[in-house]
Backbone as ProteinMPNN parsed JSONL, in Angstrom:
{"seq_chain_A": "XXXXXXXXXXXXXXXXXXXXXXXXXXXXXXXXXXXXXXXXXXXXXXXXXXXXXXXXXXX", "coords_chain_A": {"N_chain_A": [[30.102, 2.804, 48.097], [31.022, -0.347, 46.879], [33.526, -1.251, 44.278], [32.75, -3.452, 43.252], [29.657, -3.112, 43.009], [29.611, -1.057, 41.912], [31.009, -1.047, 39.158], [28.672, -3.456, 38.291], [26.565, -1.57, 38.416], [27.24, 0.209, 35.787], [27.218, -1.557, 34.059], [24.712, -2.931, 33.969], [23.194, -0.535, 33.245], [24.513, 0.313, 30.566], [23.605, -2.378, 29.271], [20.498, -1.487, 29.525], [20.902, 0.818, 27.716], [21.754, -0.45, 25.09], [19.495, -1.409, 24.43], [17.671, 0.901, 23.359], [15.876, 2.553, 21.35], [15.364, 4.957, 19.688], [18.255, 6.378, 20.772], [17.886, 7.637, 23.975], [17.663, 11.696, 24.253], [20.482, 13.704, 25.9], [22.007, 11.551, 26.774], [24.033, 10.568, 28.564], [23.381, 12.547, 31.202], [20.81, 10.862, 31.478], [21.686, 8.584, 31.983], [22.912, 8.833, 34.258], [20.769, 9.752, 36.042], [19.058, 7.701, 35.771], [20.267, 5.396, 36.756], [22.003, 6.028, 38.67], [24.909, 6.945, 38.498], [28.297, 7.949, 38.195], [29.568, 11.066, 36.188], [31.55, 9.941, 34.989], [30.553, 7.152, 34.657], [28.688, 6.553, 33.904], [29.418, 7.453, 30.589], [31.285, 5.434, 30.535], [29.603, 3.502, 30.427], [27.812, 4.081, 28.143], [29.967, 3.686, 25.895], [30.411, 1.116, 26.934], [27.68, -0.302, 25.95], [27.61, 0.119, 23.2], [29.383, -1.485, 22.086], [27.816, -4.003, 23.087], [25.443, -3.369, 20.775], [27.227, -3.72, 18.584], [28.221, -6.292, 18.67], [25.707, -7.724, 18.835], [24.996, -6.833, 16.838], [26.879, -8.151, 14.693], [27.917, -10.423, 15.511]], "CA_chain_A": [[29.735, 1.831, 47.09], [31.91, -0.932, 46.31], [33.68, -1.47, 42.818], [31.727, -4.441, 42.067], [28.552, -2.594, 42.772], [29.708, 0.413, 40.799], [30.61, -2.138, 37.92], [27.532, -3.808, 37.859], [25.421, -0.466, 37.867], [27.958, 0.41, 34.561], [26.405, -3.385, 32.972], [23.176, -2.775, 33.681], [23.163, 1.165, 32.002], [25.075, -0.615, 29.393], [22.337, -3.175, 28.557], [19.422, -0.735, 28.946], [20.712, 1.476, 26.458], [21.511, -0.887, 24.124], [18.322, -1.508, 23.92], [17.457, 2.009, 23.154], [15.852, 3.01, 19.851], [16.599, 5.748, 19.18], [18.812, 6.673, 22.087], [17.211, 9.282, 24.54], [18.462, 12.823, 24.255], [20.814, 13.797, 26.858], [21.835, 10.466, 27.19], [24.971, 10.886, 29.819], [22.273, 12.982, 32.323], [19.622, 10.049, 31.426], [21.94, 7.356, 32.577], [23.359, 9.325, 36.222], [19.618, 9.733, 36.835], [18.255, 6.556, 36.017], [20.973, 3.811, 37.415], [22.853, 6.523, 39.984], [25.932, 6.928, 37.882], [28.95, 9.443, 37.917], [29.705, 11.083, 34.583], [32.806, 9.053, 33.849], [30.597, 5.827, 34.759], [27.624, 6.789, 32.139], [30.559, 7.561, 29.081], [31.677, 4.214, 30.457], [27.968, 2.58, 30.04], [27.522, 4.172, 26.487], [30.658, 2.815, 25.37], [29.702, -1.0, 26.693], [26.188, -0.411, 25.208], [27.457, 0.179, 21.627], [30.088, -2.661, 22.207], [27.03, -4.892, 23.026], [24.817, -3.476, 19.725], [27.652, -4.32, 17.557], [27.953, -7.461, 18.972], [24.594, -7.894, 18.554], [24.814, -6.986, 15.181], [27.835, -8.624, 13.538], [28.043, -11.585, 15.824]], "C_chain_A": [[30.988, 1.046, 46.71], [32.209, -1.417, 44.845], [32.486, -2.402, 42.013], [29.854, -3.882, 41.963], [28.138, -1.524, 41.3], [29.573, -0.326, 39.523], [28.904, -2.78, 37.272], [26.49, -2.828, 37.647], [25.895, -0.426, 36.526], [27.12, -0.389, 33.959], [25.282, -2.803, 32.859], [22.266, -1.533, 33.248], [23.603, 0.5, 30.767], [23.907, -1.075, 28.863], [20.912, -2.124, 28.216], [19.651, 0.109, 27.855], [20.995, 1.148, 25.307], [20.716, -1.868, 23.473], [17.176, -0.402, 23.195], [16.784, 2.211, 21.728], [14.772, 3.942, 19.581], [16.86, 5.642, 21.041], [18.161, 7.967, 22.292], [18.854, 10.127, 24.358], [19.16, 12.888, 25.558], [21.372, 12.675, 27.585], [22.903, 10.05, 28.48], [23.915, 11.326, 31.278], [21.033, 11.88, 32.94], [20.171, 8.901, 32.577], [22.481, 7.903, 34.577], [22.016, 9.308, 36.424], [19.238, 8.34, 37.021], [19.56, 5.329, 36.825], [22.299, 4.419, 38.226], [24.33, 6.458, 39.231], [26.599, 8.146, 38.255], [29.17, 9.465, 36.399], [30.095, 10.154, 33.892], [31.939, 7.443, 33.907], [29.226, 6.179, 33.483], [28.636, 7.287, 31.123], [30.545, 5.692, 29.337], [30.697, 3.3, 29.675], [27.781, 2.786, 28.502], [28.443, 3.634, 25.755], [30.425, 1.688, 25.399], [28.34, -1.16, 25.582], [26.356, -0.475, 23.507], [28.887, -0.789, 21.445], [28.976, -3.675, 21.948], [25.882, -4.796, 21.447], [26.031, -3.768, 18.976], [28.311, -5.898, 17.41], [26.327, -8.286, 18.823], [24.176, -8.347, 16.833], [25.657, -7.859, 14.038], [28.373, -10.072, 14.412], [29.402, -11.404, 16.666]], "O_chain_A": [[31.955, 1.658, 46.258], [31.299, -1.938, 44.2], [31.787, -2.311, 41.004], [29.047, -4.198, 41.088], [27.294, -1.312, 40.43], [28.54, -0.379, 38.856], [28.288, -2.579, 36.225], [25.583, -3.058, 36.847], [25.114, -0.996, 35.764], [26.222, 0.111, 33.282], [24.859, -2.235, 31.852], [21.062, -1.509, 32.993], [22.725, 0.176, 29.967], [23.21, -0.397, 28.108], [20.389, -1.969, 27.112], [18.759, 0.233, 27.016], [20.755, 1.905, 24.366], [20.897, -2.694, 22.578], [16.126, -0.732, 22.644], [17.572, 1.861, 20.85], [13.591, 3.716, 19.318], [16.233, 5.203, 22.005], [17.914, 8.913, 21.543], [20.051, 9.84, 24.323], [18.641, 12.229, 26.459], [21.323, 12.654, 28.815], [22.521, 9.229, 29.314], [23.737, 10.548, 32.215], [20.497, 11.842, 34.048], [19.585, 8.453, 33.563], [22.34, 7.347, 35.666], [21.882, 8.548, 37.383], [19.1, 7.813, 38.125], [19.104, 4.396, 37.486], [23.324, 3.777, 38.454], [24.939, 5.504, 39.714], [26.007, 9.178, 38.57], [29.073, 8.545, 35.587], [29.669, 9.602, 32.878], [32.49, 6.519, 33.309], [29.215, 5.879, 32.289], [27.8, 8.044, 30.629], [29.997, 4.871, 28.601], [30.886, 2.611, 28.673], [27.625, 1.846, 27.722], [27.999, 2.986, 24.807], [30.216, 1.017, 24.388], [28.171, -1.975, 24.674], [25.535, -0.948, 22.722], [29.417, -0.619, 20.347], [28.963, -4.25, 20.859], [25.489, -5.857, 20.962], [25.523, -4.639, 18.269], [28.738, -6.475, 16.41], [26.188, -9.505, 18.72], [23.642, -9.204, 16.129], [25.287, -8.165, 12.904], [29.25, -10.749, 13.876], [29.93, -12.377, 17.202]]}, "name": "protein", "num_of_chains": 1, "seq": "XXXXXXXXXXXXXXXXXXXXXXXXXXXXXXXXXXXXXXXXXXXXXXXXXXXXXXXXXXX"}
């Protein structure tokens, strides 16, 4: 898999879960299953994702 693939899986875990409400349980396990992630790249995704809700939220 090349970086920019890997990257763009990261984005697009990112966005789905900060769309989340509430966030699923387990949510590290949720994101390697659903969008093929390694650990460190779902931490990564939950970090962007609550980057993008507080961007969301406070402009």
């Amino acid at each position: 898999m090349t970086a920019a693939i890997a990257e763009e899986k990261v984005r697009a875990a990112a966005r789905w879960l900060s769309e989340q409400d509430p966030v699923p349980a387990h949510v590290v396990n949720v994101l390697k299953t659903k969008f093929d992630l390694k650990a460190l790249q779902a931490c990564e995704a939950c970090k962007l994702a609550s980057e993008y809700r507080g961007a969301a939220l406070y402009g």
